[in-house]
N, C-alpha and C positions, 0 to 999 in steps of 0.2 A: 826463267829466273835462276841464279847463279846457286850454288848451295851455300850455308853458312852453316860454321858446326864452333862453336865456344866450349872452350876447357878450362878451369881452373882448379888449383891444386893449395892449399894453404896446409903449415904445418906449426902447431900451435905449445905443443908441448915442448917439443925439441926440435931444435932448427938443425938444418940440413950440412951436413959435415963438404967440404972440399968434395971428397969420395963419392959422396951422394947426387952430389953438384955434376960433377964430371960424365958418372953415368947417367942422367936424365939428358944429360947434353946429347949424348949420344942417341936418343930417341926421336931431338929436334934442334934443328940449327938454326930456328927464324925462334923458338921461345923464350920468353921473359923468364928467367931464374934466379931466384934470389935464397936467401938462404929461409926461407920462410913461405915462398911462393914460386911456384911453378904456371905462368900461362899462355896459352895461347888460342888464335881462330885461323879459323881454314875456310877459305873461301871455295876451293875446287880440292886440295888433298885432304888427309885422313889423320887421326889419330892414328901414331905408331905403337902407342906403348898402351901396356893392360891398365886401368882404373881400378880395377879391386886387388892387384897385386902390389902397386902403387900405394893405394890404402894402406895393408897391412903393412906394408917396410917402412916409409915416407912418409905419412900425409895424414894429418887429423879432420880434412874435409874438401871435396871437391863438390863443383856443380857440370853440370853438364847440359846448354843449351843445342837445338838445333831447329831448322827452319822446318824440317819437317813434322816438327809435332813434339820430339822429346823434351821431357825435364827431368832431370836427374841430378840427385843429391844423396851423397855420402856421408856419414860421420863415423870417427873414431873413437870409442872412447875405452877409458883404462877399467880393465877387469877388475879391478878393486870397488870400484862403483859401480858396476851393472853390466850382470852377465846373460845370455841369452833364454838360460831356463827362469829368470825373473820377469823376462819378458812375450813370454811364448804364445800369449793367448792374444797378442796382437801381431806377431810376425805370421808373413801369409808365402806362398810358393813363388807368387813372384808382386811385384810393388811394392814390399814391403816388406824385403828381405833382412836377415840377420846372422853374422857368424864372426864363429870367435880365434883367434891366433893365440899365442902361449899368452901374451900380456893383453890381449885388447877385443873389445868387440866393437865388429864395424855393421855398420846399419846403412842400407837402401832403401833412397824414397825415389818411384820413378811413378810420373803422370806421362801420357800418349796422349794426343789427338788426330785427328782424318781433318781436322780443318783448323789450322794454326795461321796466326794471324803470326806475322814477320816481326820480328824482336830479336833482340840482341843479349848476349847473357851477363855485360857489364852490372855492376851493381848489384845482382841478385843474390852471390855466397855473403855479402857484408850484411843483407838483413838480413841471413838466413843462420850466422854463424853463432846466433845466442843459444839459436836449438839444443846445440851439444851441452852449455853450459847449464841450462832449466832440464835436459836430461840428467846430466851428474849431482842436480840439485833434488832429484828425484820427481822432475816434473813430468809425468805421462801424458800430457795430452800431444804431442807432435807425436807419438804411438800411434794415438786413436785418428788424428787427422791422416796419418800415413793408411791407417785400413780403411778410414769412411772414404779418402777418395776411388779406393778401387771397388766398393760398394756404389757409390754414385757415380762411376763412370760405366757400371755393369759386369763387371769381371766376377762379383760374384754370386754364389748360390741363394738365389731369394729366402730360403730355408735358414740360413746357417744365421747362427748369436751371433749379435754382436759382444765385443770385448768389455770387460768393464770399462764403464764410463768415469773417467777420471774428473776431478772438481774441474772449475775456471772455466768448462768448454763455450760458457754465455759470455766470459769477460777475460777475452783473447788480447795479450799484449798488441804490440806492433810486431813480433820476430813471428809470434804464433799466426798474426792473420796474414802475411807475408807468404809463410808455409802453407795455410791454406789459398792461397791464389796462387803462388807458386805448383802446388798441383791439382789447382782447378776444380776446386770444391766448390758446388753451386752454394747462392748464400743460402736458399731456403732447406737444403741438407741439414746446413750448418746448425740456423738457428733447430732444426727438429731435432738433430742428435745435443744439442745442449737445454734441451726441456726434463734431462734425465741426470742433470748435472751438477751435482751443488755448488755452491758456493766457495771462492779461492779462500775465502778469508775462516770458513768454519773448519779448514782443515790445516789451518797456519800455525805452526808453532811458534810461539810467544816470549818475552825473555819470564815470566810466572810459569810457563812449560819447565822451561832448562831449567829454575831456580830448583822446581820439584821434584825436578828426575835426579840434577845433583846432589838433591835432601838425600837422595835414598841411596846414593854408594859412598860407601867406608871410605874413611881419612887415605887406604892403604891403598887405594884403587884408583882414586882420585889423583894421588900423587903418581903414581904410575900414567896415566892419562897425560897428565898436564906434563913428566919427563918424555912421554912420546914426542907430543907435541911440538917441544923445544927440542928435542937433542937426533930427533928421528927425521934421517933428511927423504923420506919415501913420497913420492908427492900425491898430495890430496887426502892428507895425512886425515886434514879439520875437516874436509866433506864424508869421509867414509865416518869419523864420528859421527859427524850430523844426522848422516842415516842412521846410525844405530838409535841417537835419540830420538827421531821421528818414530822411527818403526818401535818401536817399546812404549809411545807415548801415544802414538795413533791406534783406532781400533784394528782389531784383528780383518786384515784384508782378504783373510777366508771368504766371514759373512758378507763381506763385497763382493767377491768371487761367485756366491752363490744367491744372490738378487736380483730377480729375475729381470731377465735384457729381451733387449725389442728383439725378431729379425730384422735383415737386410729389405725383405719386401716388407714389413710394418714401417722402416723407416720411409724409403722410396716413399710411400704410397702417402703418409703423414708430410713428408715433402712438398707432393704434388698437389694434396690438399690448400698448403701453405702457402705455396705458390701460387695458384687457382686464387685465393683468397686475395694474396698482395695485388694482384693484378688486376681485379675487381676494386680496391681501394681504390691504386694508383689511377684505375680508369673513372672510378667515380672524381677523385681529385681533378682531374686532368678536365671533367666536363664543369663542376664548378668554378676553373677556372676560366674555363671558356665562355660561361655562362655571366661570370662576372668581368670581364674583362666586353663581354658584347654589351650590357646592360651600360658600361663605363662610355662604352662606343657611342650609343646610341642615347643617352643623356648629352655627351660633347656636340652630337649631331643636331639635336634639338635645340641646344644651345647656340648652334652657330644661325641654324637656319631663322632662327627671331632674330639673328643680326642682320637678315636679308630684306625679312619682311617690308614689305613696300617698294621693294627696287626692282619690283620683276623686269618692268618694260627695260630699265637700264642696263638689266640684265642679257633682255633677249639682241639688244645693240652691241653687248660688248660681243655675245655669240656671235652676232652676224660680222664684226669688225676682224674678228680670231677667222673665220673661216675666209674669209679675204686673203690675208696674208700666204694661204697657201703651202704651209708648212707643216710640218707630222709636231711637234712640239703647240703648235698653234691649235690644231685641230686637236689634240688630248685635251690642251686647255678648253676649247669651247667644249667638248663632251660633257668635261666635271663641272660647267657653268649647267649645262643642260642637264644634269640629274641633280644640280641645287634648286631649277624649276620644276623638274618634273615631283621633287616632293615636299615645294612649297605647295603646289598645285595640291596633292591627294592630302595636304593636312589643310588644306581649303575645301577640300570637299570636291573639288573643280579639275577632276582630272582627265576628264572629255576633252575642256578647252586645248590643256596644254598638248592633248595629241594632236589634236586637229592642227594644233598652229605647229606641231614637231611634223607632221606630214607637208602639212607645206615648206617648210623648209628642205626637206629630202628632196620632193619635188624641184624647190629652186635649184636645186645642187647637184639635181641626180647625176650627172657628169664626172662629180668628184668622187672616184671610185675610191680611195682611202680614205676621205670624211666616212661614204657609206658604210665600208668595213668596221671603222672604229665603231658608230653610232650600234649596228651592229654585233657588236662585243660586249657594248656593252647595255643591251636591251633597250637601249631607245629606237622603238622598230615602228612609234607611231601610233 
């Protein structure tokens, strides 16, 4: 099997100068470049150029597919919205890497596998590319997903907390469940680390939020705000508000800090519970259906076979007529004649007869080695 390695490079804040252009060119001569995207695959050569250097200068987010197991995903975001010590108790040594440049911090999410099923990495940075924007909106849970999968994949210490559990982790968008299948978070993890999880909407700020926090600063403070706003060209000017009114409006994320969190083996083990569980359901499901779908069976069988009643003899002629012709299509069809006698027979009570008269016929025939095999197969043995 040939190797496949997929790169892509998107740049969202500020598009990529001539300059910029010119030297990425330099890295690769077959790449798609545009002033906003850098990509390309490699079927037999290699990435030339560094991903995390590329980040800090270039690029507000890349993926990284390959055939052997990797997924890796990058984001940039601007230090004015979130800096590495606001995020510390979810970044780990490696999966789920974090570090910061004079203007920006950039975030690593990478999942491994020993057994990767063959995929292609088209598609994958365009669901993935909201993550960055539910980060600067101060959404934490692509954090917690980034640590739960290198806890459910084993990486870490059964002992060690887990991070705080941020709201929504039970009612994951489309970008969010993306991420987690993107690094391969089993679902029964999923739903166990979101049993600890509240509610997106008990933590949503409201426009009765804003009206009340704007109640409470001065005419002189307000105006000052609303001239940033308009006259200040610094970008994400209205999100790092935002944060401020969240964080002064939301409770003290201390006492979230300090309530008390599962371990990694409490969660695993709550998992595998869950798991064990679904699989008992689906297996109970799966026999009900069986059960009903045979009951469906054997109602239409009953039904057909009072459409026979009385035709046996015409029946055991059409048999003997079928095995005349001498042909594999012939001889299927007399078999399925013969197990429509053999249990009109046992719902008559009279299932002596029909072997007896089915022994003579093997008899007549014995010659016909492929009638015998079929009859055979399928227990008409007499």
């Amino acid at each position: 099997m040939s190797e496949y390695q997929y790169f892509e490079f998107q740049a969202i804040d500020q598009p990529l100068t001539a300059e910029d252009m010119d030297e990425l060119r330099r890295w690769s001569s077959r790449a798609e470049i545009t002033p906003t995207w850098f990509w390309n695959e490699y079927h037999w050569g290699d990435f030339k150029g560094d991903p995390q250097r590329w980040m800090e200068r270039y690029f507000d987010a890349f993926l990284h597919v390959a055939n052997w197991g990797t997924h890796w995903l990058m984001l940039r975001l601007p230090l004015a919205l979130l800096k590495e010590r606001e995020i510390g108790d979810y970044l780990l040594e490696e999966g789920l890497e974090g570090w910061q440049t004079a203007e920006h911090l950039v975030l690593s999410f990478t999942s491994e596998t020993d057994n990767p099923d063959w995929e292609e990495g088209h598609g994958w940075l365009s669901s993935l590319i909201e993550v960055r924007t539910s980060l600067m909106r101060g959404d934490r849970r692509s954090l917690y997903l980034g640590w739960l999968a290198q806890a459910g994949a084993g990486y870490l210490d059964e002992a060690a907390d887990e991070p705080p559990v941020p709201p929504g982790l039970g009612e994951l968008d489309a970008t969010h469940r993306a991420l987690a299948e993107f690094l391969r978070i089993p679902q029964d993890l999923l739903v166990t680390a979101s049993e600890s999880s509240a509610p997106l909407q008990a933590h949503a700020i409201g426009a009765a939020d804003i009206e009340r926090w704007l109640a409470g600063r001065s005419t002189a403070e307000k105006d000052v705000l609303l001239a940033e706003l308009i006259l200040d060209n610094q970008p994400y000017r209205l999100a790092v508000l935002r944060q401020r009114v969240e964080r002064e409006l939301q409770p003290d994320e201390a006492a979230e800090r300090s309530a008390a969190r599962r371990t990694v083996g409490q969660l695993l083990q709550r998992a595998e519970t869950l798991g064990r569980e679904r699989r008992e359901r689906e297996a109970a499901a799966r026999a009900a259906e069986q059960a009903r779908k045979a009951a469906e069976a054997a109602a239409a069988r009953k039904r057909y076979l009072t459409t026979l009643r009385g035709q046996e003899e015409a029946l055991w002629r059409k048999v003997d007529d079928l095995i005349e012709q001498r042909h594999a299509s012939a001889y299927q069809e007399a078999v399925e004649r013969l197990k429509d006698l053999r249990d009109l027979a046992e719902g008559d009570g009279a299932p002596a007869l029909f072997s007896a008269r089915l022994q003579r016929l093997r008899e007549q025939h014995g010659r016909k080695a492929a009638l015998l095999r079929r009859l055979d197969q399928a227990g008409l043995v007499g």
